[in-house]
N, C-alpha and C positions, 0 to 999 in steps of 0.2 A: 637560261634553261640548264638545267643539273647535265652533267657529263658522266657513261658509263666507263668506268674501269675496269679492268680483268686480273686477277693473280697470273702470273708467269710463273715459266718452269722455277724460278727463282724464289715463290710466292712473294714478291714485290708488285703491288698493284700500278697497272702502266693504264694509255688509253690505246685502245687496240689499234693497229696499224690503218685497217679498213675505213677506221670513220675520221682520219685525221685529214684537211685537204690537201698536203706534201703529197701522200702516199696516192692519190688519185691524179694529182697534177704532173705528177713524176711518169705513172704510167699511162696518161694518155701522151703527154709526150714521147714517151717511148715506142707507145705504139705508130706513135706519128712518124717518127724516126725512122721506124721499122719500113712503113707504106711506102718511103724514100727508095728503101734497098728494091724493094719489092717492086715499088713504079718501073725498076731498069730492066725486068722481066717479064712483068705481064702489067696492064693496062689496071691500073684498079684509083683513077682521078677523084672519082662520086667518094670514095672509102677514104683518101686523102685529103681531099676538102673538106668535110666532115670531121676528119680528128683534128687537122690543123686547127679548124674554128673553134673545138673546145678547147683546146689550148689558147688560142687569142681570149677566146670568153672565159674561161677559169684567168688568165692573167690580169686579163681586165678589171673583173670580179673581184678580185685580192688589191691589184692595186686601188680601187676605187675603196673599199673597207678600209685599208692602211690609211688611205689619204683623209678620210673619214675619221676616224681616229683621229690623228694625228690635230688634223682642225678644233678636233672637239677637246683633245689635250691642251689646244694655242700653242705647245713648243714641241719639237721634236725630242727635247731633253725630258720633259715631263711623261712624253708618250711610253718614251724606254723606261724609266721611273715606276709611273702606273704598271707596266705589264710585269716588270720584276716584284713589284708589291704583289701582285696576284697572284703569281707563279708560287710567292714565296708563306700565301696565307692558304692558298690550295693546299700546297707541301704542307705545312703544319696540321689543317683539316685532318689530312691523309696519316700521318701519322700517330695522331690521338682517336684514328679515326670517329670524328666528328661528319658523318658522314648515315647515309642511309643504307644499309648492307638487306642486299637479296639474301633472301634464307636460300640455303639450301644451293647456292649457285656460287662460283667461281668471280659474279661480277656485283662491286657498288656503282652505289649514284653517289656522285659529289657534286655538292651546290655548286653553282656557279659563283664569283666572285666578282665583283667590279670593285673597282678603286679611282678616288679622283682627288688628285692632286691640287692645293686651294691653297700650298702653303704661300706666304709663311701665316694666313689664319688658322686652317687645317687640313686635315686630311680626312675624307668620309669612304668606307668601304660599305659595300653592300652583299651580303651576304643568302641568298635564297635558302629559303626556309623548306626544308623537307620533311617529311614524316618521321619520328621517334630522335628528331633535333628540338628539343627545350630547354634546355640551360644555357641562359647568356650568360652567366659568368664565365662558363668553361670555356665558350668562344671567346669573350674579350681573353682570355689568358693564352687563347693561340692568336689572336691578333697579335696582343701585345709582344710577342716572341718571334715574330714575324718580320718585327719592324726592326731592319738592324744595320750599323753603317751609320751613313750622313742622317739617318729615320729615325737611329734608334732612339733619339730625345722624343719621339713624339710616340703617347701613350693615350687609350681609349680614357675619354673623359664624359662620353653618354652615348650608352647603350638602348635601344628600345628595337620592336616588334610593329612594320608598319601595319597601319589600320587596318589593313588585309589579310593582315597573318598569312604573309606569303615571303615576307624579309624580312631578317636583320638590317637597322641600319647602326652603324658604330659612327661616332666622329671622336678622330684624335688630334691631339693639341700638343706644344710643346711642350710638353710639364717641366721640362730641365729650368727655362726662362721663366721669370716670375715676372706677370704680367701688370701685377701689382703699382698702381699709379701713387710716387709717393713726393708732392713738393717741398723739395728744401730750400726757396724761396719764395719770395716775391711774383719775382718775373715769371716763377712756374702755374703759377694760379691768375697770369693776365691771359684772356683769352681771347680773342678776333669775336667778334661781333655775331652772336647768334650758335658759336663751337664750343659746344662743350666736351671735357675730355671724360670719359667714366673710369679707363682703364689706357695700360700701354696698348698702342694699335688699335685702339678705338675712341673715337672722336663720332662726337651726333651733331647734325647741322639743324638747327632746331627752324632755320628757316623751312626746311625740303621734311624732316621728319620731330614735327611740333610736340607731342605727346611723350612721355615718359611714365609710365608703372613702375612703383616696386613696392614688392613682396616680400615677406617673412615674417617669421615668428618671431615673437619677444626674447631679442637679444641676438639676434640673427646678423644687426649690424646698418639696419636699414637706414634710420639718422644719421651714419656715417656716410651713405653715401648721398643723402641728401645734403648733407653739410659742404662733401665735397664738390659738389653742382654750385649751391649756391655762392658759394668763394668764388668762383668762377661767373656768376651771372653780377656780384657785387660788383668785381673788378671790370668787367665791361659796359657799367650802367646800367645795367636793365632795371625798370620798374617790378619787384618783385613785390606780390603782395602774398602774405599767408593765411592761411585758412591752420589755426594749428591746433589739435585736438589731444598732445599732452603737456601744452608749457614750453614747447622746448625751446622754441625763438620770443619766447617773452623779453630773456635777455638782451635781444636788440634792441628795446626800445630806449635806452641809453643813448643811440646812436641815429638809429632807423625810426623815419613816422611812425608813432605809436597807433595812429589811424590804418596802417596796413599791415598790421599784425592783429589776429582776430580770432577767439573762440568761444563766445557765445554765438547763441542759437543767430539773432535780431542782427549784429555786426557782419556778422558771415552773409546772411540777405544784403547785406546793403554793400557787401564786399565786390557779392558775383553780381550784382544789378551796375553798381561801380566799371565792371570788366565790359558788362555787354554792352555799355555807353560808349567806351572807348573802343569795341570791335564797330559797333554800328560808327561810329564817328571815323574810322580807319578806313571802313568800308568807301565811304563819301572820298578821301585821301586818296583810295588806292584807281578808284574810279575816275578821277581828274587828272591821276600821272595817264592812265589808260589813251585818256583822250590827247593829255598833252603832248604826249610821246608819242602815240598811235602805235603800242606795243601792247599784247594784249598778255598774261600769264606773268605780270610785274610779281616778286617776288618786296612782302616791306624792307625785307634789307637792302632792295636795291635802290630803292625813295628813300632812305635815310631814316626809316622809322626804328626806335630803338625797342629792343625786346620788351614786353610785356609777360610777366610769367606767373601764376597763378602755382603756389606749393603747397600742399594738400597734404598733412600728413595725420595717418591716424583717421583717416574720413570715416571707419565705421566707427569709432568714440561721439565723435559729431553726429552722425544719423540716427546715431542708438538715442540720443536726448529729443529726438525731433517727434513728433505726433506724427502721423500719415500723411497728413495733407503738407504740413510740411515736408518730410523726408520725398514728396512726391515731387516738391516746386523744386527742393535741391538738386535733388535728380534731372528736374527736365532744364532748371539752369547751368547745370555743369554737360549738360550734353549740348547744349547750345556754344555754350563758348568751345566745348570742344569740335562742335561741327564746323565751327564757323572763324574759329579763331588763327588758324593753322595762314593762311590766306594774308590775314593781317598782321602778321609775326606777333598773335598770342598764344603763349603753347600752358598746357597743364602738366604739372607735374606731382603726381598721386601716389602716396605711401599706406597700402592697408597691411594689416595681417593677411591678410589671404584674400586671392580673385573672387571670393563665393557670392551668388547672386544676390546675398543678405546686403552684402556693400555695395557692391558695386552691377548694375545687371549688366549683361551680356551686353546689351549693341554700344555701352561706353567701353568698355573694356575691350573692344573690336578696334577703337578709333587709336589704341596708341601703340603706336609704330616701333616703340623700344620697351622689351618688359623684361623685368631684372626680376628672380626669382631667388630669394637667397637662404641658404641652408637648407635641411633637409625637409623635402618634403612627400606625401603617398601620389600615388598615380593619380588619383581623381583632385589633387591640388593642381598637378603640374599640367592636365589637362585644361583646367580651367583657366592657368596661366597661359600655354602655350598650344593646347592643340591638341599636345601630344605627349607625350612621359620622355624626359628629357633622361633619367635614370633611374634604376632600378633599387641602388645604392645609396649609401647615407655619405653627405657632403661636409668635408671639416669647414670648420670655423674659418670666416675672411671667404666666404666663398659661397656661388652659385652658377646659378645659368642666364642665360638672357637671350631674344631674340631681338633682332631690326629687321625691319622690312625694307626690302632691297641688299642687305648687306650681310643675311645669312638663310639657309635654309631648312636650318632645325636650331634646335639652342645648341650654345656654346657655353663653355664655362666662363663665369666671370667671376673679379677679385675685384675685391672690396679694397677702397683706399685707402691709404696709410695717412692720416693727418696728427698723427700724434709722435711720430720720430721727428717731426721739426717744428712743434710747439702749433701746428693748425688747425688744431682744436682750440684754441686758447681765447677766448672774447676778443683779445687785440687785434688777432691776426684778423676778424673778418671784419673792424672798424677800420683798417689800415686798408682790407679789401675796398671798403663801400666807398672810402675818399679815395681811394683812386679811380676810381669810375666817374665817383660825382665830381671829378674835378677834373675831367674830362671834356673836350671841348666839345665832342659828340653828345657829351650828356645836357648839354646846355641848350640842345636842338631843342624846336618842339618835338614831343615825344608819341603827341598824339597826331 
């Protein structure tokens, strides 16, 4: 709720004395104090008990908020953090005044502020929206300026207006640390079973969150970060199979079954009908540890089933060649193995240009728990991606946003992988991946 300020004889706008809780708790104590002197002369206990109790209940009151607080911060170091953050973005409002000014009166309103503390992912300020406030860039430049000290690394990296139109929300990021995943070997691209890495501080467990989107435009960077997934699903065995709609993993076939690299119309049906044998057949698997364990929510990583992954890229190239009735069956088989797959450790992982319901419709595009949106994109893309317009602004090169479910609450920015300062782009480096998986003793399990 916005806060009334006043100009002072100083014309410095303060909050007036009257409405702060100090200035009230101070003087019923006083008055309390007072009733003391006063009890030692005339009788006045009812007028006593009565002010004391609002001081036990204002003390109360205060400490029960603080402690409230404090819990909702998790540290007492974070709590004095957030409230200096707030003090110190109110100050800036105040200053540019960004703020809603009474005509004609001595008093503004200033938004209210919150601030919560999430480092080291981020930090999200929330800022209340008042009347004749519309420019977010002019707030993120007093956010930005706000943040200063052990903060000041951390800079607005998406701005938006909630669905209400009733707040700013900003999330800021380290921009000083480059979050940028880049491996200079080997052992940087072995990964544990079912983890894959997208970026520094972020890691998806594909058991617990199976689906993967990404987005962008041509030349955005998207194959690069499929590339750097799949380095990662080679070196841990997983059975990946492609659906590929511009060439771009043909060159595995050197190496990789040329049976699970696929992009005709006819190979691709017999691809996904391929997957849902092995989800139904998983299904029977996961159903029998159920029993034999008598545990019920078995996860396939913990039976020893090895990853199954299904890489999609380019899916609207592939739709666009199909008739109706096909692009219909595609449709309702990749919703199946997405429905159903997560369960059996089969996850999809989907690269279009754009979220639009031409590729992909809404209830598939619901089911994946990580969506990488990369380079610049208008409000009604990033809606479609995410919900919500993750920014306002145009994003450079090596870069976007992404959401996870469970793991963030608006997008954040994400950095595209470097595979090409240490030769991982190179054909060898993902033949050198795929035998070291397949020659893995894991990988020798049965997989189905």
């Amino acid at each position: 709720m916005a806060i009334i300020y006043k100009k002072n004889v100083q014309n410095v706008y303060k909050v007036p004395f009257y409405v702060q809780f100090w200035t009230w708790w101070t003087l019923v104590l006083a008055l309390a104090g007072l009733s003391l002197v006063l009890g030692l002369v005339v009788s006045i206990k009812l007028v006593q008990v009565v002010l004391w109790s609002l001081v036990v209940i204002l003390t109360i009151w205060r400490a029960y908020s603080l402690t409230k607080s404090v819990i909702k911060a998790k540290t007492i170091g974070k709590y004095i953090t957030q409230k200096k953050a707030e003090k110190a973005v109110t100050k800036s409002l105040l200053a540019t005044m960004s703020v809603n000014r009474l005509q004609d009166t001595p008093y503004i309103s200033v938004p209210s502020v919150t601030v919560c503390d999430s480092r080291p992912s981020h930090i999200s300020v929330e800022v209340e929206k008042l009347a004749g406030m519309y420019e977010v860039d002019k707030l993120t430049e007093d956010i930005n300026s706000s943040f200063r000290g052990k903060l000041g690394a951390y800079a607005v990296t998406s701005a938006m207006i909630t669905t209400d139109g009733l707040f700013y929300k900003f999330v800021l990021e380290d921009v000083a640390t480059d979050k940028t995943w880049r491996p200079s070997t080997m052992d940087d691209i072995k990964a544990e079973k079912y983890i894959i890495k997208l970026q520094e501080g972020l890691e998806v467990n594909l058991s617990e969150r199976a689906h993967i989107a990404v987005w962008g435009r041509t030349g955005s960077k998207k194959t690069t970060v499929l590339f750097g997934i799949i380095l990662q699903l080679f070196s841990m065995g997983a059975d990946v199979r492609f659906i590929d709609g511009k060439d771009e993993f043909s060159s595995f076939k050197g190496f990789y079954p040329a049976d699970k690299i696929v992009s005709d119309i006819d190979p691709v049906f017999e691809q996904l009908e391929d997957i849902l044998a092995i989800i139904k057949e998983r299904q029977q698997i996961m159903a029998n540890e159920v029993q034999k364990r008598q545990k019920i929510g078995l996860k396939a990583s913990e039976v020893g089933l090895q990853p199954v992954v299904l890489v999609a890229d380019e899916i609207g190239s592939i739709v666009a060649l199909m008739d109706s009735k096909q692009s219909k069956k595609f449709v309702a088989d990749l919703t199946a193995i997405i429905q159903r797959g997560r369960s059996v450790g089969v996850s999809v992982i989907a690269s279009t240009q754009d979220p639009s319901t031409d590729t992909l419709p809404q209830k598939i595009r619901q089911q994946f728990s990580t969506k990488i949106l990369l380079g610049s994109a208008n409000a009604d893309i990033q809606r479609m991606a995410f919900g919500e317009v993750a920014t306002s602004g145009n994003v450079e090169d090596f870069r976007g946003f992404y959401t996870c479910d469970g793991l963030t609450n608006q997008p954040l920015k994400f950095y595209v992988c470097d595979l090409y300062s240490h030769g991982f782009n190179e054909l060898e480096a993902f033949e050198r991946a795929y035998k070291i998986g397949f020659q893995s003793d894991e990988h020798k399990k049965q997989t189905r």
